[in-house]
GULUM-230541 format. One line per 10 residues: number of its first residue (from 1); for each residue x, y, z of C-alpha. Coordinates in pm, whole numbers. Each point is the difference from the previous one (the first is absolute). Layout:
N
NUM) X:Y:Z  ... .
// end
This chain:
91
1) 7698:9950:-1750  368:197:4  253:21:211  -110:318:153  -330:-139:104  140:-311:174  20:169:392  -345:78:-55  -158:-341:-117  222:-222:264 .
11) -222:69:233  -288:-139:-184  176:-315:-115  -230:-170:204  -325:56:-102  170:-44:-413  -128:-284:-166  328:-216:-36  312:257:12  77:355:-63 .
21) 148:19:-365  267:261:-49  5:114:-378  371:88:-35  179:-289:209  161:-259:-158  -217:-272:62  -345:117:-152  209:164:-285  88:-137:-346 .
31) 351:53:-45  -35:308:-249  -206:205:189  190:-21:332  322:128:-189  -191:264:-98  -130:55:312  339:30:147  160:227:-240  -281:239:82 .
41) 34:-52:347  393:36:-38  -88:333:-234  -199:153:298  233:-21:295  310:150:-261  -236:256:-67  -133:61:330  363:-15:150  139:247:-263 .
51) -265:233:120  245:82:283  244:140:-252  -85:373:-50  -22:118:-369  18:-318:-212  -183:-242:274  -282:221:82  -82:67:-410  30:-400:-1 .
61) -258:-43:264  -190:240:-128  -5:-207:-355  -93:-313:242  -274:167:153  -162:148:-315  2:-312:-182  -197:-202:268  -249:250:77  -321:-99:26 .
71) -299:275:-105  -247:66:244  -354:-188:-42  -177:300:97  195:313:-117  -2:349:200  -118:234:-270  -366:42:-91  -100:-156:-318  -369:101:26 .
81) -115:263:-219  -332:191:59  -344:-110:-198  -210:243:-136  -393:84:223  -236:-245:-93  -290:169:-231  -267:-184:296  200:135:276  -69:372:-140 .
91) -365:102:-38 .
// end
């Protein structure tokens, strides 16, 4: 699980079979990946910092934001279309 998760599984370390295993920290990471994972991490707070600044920050966070949107599962506009009467529905 990430970082961001971590407050919310502690409580259940418990009841986990062995330990809680934190994708992201050094120690269940291969080398590689947890650079990675810091220079994203280190990417987001500069971002999310400069965000404070008021023309160039705020068109920075902005850029952030739109790149890690996530789409909606279930979007708001209505993708049904109508059917035409059944021929046994109309005698």
């Amino acid at each position: 699980m990430g970082l961001g998760h971590l407050r919310a599984a502690y409580p259940l370390r418990d009841i986990a079979e062995g330990e809680i295993i934190l994708y992201g920290s050094r120690r269940f990471t291969p080398p590689a990946e947890y650079r990675r994972w810091r220079r994203i991490r280190r990417s987001y707070y500069l971002f999310s910092r400069a965000g404070r600044v008021p023309v160039v920050g705020r068109a920075m966070l902005a850029l952030m934001l739109a790149r890690e949107k996530i789409p909606p599962l279930y979007p708001r506009k209505d993708r049904s279309h109508r059917t035409r009467p059944s021929a046994a529905l109309n005698p």
